[in-house]
C-alpha positions, 0 to 999 in steps of 0.5 A, spaced: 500 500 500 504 504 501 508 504 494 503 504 490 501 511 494 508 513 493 509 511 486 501 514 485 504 521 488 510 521 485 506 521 478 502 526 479 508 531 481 512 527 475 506 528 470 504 535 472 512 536 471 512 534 464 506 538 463 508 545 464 516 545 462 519 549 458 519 546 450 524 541 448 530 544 444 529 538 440 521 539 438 522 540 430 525 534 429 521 530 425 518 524 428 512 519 428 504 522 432 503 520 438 498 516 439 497 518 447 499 522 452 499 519 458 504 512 454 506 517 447 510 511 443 512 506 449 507 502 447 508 501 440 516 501 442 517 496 448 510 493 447 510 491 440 508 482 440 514 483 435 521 486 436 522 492 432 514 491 429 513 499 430 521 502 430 524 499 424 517 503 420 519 508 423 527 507 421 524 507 414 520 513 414 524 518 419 531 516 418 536 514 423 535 520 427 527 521 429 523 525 436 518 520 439 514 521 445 515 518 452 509 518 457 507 524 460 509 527 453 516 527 454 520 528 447 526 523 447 531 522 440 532 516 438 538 515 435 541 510 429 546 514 426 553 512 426 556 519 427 551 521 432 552 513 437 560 514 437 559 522 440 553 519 444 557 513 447 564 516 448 561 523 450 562 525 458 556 528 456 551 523 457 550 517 462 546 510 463 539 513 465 537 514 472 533 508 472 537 503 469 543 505 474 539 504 479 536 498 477 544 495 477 545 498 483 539 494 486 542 487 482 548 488 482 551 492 488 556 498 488 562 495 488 561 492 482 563 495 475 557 497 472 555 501 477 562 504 477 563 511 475 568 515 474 576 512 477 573 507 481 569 503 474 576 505 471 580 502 475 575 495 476 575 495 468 583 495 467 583 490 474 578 486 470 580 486 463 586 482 464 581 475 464 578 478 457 583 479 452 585 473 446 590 470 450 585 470 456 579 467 453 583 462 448 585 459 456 577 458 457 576 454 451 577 447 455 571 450 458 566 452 453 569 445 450 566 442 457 559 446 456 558 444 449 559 437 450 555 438 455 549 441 451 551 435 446 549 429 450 542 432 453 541 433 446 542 425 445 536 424 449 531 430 446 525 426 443 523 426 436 518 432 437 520 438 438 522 440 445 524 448 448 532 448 447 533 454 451 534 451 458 539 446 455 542 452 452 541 457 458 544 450 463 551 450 458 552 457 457 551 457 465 557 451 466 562 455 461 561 461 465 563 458 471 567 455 470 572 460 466 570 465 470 570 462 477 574 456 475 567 452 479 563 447 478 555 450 476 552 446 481 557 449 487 553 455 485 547 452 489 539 450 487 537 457 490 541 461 487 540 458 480 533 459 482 533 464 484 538 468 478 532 465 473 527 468 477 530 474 476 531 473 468 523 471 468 521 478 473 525 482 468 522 480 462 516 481 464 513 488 462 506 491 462 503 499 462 505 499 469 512 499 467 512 504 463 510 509 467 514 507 473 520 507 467 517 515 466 518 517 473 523 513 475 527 518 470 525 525 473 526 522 481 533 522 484 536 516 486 535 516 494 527 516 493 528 509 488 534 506 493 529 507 499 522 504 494 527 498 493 527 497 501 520 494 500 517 488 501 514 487 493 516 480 491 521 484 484 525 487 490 525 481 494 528 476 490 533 481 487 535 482 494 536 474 496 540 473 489 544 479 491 545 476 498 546 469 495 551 472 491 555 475 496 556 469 501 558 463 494 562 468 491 565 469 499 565 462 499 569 461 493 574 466 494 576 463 500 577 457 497 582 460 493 585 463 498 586 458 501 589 453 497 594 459 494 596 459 501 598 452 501 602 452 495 596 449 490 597 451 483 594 458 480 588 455 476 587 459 470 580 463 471 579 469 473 578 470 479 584 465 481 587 470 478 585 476 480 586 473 487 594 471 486 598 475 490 604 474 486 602 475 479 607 474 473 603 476 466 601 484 469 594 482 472 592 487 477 590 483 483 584 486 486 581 486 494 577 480 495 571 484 496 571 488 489 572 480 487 565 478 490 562 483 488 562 481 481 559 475 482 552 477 481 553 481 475 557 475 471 551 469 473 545 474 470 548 479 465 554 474 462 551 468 462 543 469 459 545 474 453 549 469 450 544 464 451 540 468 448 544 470 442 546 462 442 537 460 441 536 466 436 541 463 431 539 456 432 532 458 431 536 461 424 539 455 422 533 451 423 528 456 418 534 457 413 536 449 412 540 451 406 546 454 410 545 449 415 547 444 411 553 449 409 556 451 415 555 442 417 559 441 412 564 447 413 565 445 420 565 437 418 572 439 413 576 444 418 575 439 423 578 434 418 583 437 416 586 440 423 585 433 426 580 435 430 583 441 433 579 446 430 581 454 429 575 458 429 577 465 427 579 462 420 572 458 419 569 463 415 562 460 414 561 460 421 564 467 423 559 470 418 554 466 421 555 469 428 557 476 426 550 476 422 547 473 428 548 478 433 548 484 428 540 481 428 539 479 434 543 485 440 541 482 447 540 490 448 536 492 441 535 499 445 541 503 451 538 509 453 543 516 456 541 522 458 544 529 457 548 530 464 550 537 460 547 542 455 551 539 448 551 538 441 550 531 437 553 531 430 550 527 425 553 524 419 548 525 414 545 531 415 536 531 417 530 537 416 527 539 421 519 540 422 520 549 420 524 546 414 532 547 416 537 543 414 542 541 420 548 537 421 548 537 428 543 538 434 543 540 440 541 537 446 538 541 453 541 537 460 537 532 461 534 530 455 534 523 454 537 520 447 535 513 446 542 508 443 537 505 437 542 499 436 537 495 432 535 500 428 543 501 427 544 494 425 539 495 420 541 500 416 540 500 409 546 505 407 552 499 412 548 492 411 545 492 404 538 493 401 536 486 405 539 489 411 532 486 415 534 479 412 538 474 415 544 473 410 550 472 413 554 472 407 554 479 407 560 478 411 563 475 405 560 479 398 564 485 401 556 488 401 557 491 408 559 497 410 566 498 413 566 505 416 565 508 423 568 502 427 562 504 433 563 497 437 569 493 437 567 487 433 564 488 426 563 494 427 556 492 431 554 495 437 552 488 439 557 490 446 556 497 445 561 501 445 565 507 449 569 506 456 562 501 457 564 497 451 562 490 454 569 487 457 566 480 455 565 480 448 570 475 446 568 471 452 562 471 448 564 470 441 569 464 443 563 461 447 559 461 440 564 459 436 566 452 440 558 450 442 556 452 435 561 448 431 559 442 436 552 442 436 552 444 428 556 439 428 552 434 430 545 436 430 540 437 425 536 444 427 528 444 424 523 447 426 516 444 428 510 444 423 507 449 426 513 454 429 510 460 433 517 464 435 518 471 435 524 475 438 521 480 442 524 485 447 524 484 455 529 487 457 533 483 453 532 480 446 528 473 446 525 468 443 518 468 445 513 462 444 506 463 442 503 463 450 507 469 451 513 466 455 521 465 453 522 459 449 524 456 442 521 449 441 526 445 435 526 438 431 534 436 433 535 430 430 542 426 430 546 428 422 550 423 418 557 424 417 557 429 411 
């Protein structure tokens, strides 16, 4: 009772706020008519039965730079022009926005690098960093081998008819994660907390009307109210709070076993938090206090391990509508495996690399990465736009507090970068030289998939080799199909998934046993 009446009041001031402003500097630039006041283009934008049913319209109709309206009437600038997402992403005029910092906060702690600013998320990234460069995560690959054949043998026993991959998938991309990273077990993670992780991933997919509105006020609100609204009983807050905790104690349990054993002369092992840990390092790690080691527990299980699986069930789901390049791509995993005697070298697999690239092009975990103006500054844009009034502009100005929103998926789909069939799953575009090889906005095929800037994702070749090792296993000897009937869409909850028909997360796949090509 006493959050709805605070949230009640809190959108009464907010709405009153946001009626009697002054106008938005960004008022001429053209973009789509409200359909309400109270939702604007939310709905049709968060809401959509399909991801990008509405913004990909829009996108052809406005241009990679266009003005939507929010709840209440506030004007966001939605932004998928290159130039425009390199200053907006590297630019200290703008930060995440106040509500998702406060959502990391929550989930993930203080001390954790994503909530971080400033010299401190500086010096966590460059602690953190050393167990994610190339030679770093090609020590992981024994783990990713390890999940792979994991997901290989379930596989084994799926029965004919299609069965739901994506816990089999999620479980996989769980025990990799462990054990690079943790260099643990995914069941020394405990039941709960497993439990509750997944709890955490099904309450956050989960969005209605009332979301937006709380997204709305959550932006004009200051932190302090939203980190004492978090402090009540509701079950969100509750069990992101229990698998907070739980974090805390397992991620405390495994640092002092580590400890302990550097302690009796046991070998280093080779994942990360052993070498975050090593008091006497010889390859520059940075050794970090314990407690900046624990905090990031959280953050590893939720955020690393469940785009990847995401991503992973999404490319499955192409492979299994598009049984042309399937075949191919057996075929191509089948010959490099022959010819390097089982040892494969997965950089220089070019079908399966265009297939991946062309995967998360499609399908980024984070389609939409909102920043607010934190000073009064101007955005440049690489093709210039006509407002409502008739001007021509190269630039726009923005007010302090203007919240500008990162259209990665509409980026990702730029004609003008990725061809005419820019809204098709071909990955051969990788290989025709069809796309566009400037303005390097990410740092991997020039896809903002792991954003970009000082918070690019420290994981993105952890993630890649990952898809690299299960791909090549499961394509290898697997047959993807899709059932008589299929009914799954991506759709945006929070993160991009594959959604069944009845609403929930799910990807029901024919996976037969393939011959030996």
């Amino acid at each position: 009772m006493a959050y709805a009446i605070a949230l009640a009041t809190s959108i009464s001031v907010v709405a009153l706020y946001l009626l009697f402003r002054h106008q938005s500097p960004i008022q001429n630039i053209p973009g789509p008519p409200s359909p309400s006041w109270i939702f604007g283009h939310m709905r049709q934008l968060m809401l959509a039965s399909r991801f990008g049913d509405y913004e990909f319209q829009w996108l052809k109709r406005y241009g990679p730079v266009y003005r939507l309206k929010g709840c209440f009437g506030q004007d966001r600038l939605m932004v998928a022009d290159p130039t425009a997402l390199q200053y907006i992403l590297n630019s200290p005029s703008f930060y995440r926005s106040p509500l998702k910092d406060n959502i990391a906060y929550l989930l993930f702690g203080e001390k954790s690098v994503i909530s971080a600013r400033g010299n401190e998320h500086r010096r966590l990234r460059a602690a953190l960093n050393v167990g994610f460069t190339s030679a770093a995560v090609r020590g992981y690959e024994s783990a990713f081998q390890k999940a792979a054949e994991m997901i290989s043998d379930e596989l084994e026993k799926f029965p004919a008819t299609a069965t739901d991959i994506c816990p089999l998938i999620s479980l996989g991309s769980l025990r990799a994660i462990s054990e690079a990273i943790m260099g643990v077990s995914h069941q020394d993670l405990g039941d709960e907390f497993v439990a509750n992780t997944i709890q955490i991933v099904k309450l956050s997919a989960t969005q209605r009307d009332t979301h937006l509105i709380a997204d709305a006020v959550g932006f004009q609100l200051p932190s302090w109210f939203w980190r004492a609204v978090m402090k009540l009983p509701t079950t969100t807050f509750n069990t992101a709070r229990t698998t907070r905790q739980l974090a805390k104690q397992i991620g405390g349990r495994i640092v002092r076993d580590k400890q302990d054993a550097a302690r009796q002369g046991f070998e280093v092992n080779n994942d990360l938090f052993s070498r975050l840990l090593n008091p006497q390092p010889r390859d520059g790690t940075k050794t970090l206090h314990e407690d900046d080691v624990v905090a990031h527990t959280a953050l590893i299980v939720i955020a690393g391990q469940e785009n990847t699986a995401n991503a992973l069930s999404l490319g499955l789901m192409e492979l299994a509508r598009h049984s042309d390049f399937q075949h191919k791509l057996r075929a191509e995993i089948h010959s490099y495996r022959v010819a390097s005697a089982g040892k494969l070298t997965y950089d220089n697999m070019p079908l399966l690399n265009a297939f991946i690239k062309e995967t998360l092009r499609l399908y980024p975990g984070l389609p939409i990465s909102d920043r607010v103006a934190i000073q009064d500054t101007v955005i440049p844009l690489g093709e210039s736009i006509t407002t409502s009034t008739g001007e021509r502009i190269n630039q726009i100005p923005v007010a302090k507090g203007q919240l500008v929103s990162v259209a990665i998926s509409s980026y990702q789909r730029l004609e003008s970068h990725w061809g005419e069939d820019a809204h098709e799953f071909n990955p051969y575009r990788w290989l025709d030289g069809v796309v566009h090889q400037g303005d390097a906005v990410g740092p991997y095929a020039n896809i903002l998939t792991f954003l970009g800037g000082p918070r690019i994702c420290l994981g993105w070749r952890f993630a890649i080799s990952e898809m690299q090792i299960i791909y090549c296993e499961l394509v290898g000897k697997f047959l993807f199909a899709e059932p008589i009937n299929p009914s799954v869409r991506p759709r945006f909850l929070t993160s991009l998934q594959p959604i069944v028909s009845t609403g929930g997360k799910g990807l029901p796949l024919c996976v037969t046993r393939a011959g030996v090509e």
